[in-house]
C-alpha positions as MATLAB code, in Angstrom:
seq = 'XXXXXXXXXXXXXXXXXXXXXXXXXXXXXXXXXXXXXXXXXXXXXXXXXXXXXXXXXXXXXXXXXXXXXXXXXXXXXXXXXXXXXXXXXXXXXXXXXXXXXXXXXXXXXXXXXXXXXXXXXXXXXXXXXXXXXXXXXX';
ca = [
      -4.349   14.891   -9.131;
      -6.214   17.296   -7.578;
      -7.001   15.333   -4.858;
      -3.437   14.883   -3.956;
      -2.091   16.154   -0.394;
       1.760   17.142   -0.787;
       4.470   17.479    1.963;
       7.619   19.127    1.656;
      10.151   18.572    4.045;
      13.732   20.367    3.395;
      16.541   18.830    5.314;
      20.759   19.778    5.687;
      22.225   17.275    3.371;
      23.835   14.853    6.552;
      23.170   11.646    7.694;
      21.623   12.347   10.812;
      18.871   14.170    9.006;
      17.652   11.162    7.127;
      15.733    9.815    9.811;
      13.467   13.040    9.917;
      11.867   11.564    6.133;
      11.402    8.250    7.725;
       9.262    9.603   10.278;
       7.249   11.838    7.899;
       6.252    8.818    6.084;
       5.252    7.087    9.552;
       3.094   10.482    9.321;
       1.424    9.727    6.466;
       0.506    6.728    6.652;
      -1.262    7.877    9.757;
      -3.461    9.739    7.388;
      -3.527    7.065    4.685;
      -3.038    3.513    6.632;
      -0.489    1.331    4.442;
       0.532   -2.250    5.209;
       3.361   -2.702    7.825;
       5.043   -3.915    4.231;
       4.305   -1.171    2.344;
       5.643    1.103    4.158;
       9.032   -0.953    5.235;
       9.804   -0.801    1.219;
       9.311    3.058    1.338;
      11.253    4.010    4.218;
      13.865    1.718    2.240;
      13.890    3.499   -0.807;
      13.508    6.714    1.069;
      16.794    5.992    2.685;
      18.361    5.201    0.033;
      17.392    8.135   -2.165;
      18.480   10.659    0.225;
      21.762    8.574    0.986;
      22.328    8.893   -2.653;
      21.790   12.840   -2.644;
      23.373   13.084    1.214;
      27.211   11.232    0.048;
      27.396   12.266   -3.359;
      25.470   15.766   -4.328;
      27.883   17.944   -2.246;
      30.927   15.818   -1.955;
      33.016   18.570   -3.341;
      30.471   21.399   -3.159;
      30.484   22.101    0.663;
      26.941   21.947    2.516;
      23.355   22.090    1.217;
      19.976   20.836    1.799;
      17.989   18.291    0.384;
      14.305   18.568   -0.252;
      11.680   15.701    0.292;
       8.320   16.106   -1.547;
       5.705   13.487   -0.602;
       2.339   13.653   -2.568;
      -0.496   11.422   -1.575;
      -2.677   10.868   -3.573;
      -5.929    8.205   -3.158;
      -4.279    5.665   -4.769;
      -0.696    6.400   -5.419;
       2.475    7.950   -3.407;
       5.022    9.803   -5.318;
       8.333   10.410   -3.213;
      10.798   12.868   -5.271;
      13.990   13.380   -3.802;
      15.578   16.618   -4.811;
      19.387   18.470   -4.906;
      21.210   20.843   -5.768;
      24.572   19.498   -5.409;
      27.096   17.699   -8.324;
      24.156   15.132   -9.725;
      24.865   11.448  -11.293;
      23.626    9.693  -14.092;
      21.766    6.138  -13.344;
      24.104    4.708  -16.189;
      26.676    5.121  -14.790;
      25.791    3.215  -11.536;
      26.037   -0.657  -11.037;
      23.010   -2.365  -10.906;
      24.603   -4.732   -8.280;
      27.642   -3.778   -6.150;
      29.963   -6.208   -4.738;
      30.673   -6.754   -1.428;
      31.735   -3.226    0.242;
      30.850   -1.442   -3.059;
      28.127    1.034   -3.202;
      26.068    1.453   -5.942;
      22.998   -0.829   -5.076;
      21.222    2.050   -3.469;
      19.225    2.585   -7.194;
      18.550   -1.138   -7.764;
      16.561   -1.256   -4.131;
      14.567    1.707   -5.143;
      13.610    0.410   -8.817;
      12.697   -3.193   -7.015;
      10.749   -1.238   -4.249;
       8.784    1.394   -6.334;
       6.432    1.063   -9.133;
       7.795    4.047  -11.212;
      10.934    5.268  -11.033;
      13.162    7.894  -12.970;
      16.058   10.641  -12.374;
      16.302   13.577  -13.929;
      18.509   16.779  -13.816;
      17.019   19.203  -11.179;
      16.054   22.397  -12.393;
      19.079   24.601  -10.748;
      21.630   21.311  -11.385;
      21.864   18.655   -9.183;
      19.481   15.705   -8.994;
      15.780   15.010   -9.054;
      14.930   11.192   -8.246;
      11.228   10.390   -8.013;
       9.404    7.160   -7.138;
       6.203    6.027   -6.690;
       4.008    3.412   -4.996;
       0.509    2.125   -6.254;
      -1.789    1.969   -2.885;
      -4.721    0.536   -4.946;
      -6.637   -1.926   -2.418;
      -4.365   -1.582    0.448;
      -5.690   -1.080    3.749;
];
């Protein structure tokens, strides 16, 4: 891993912040070129991930911030999503939601990345991480 190039981006934990991830991947794949595909699914599960963190980490907590840590590394991009807010357990979330139910935010990540896992962050809240293989991908 030494070869890996990491961005952090810290963002208020609102909606209208979201975007500002989005376009830091756009950014990276300005320095590593990724198929129009490729980076469609990560923007996806981007979105969702900080969705997850944005309507549910400080629900009852007031504001905070989420952090964004993007490591690039030749053949691989980790994404880890990080809060500080109430946390959730991937158990306890549906792996499909019906119609007007949340809850499918997790599936699209796990069908979009090639590793996936959440943890408890290290002060509380929640750490969700997810990677991409870029092996061959121009």
């Amino acid at each position: 891993m030494t070869d890996a190039r990491v961005v952090r981006l810290t963002i208020p934990a609102k909606p209208e912040y979201i975007a500002l991830g989005r376009l830091t991947l756009a950014g990276i794949s300005r320095v590593h070129p990724l198929p129009d595909e490729t980076l469609a699914d990560l923007k996806l599960a981007l979105t969702e991930a900080c969705t997850n963190s944005v309507l549910h980490a400080y629900r009852d907590n007031g504001p905070g911030t989420v952090e964004i840590v993007f490591e690039l590394d030749p053949d691989r991009l980790s994404v880890e999503v990080v809060d500080e807010g109430g946390g959730f357990s991937v158990a306890d979330q549906p792996e499909r939601g019906g119609p007007g139910e949340s809850g499918l935010g997790i599936a699209i990540i796990k069908a979009l990345a090639d590793d996936f896992e959440v943890t408890e962050g290290a002060e509380g809240g929640s750490r969700l991480r997810f990677a991409k293989e870029l092996t061959g991908e121009t």
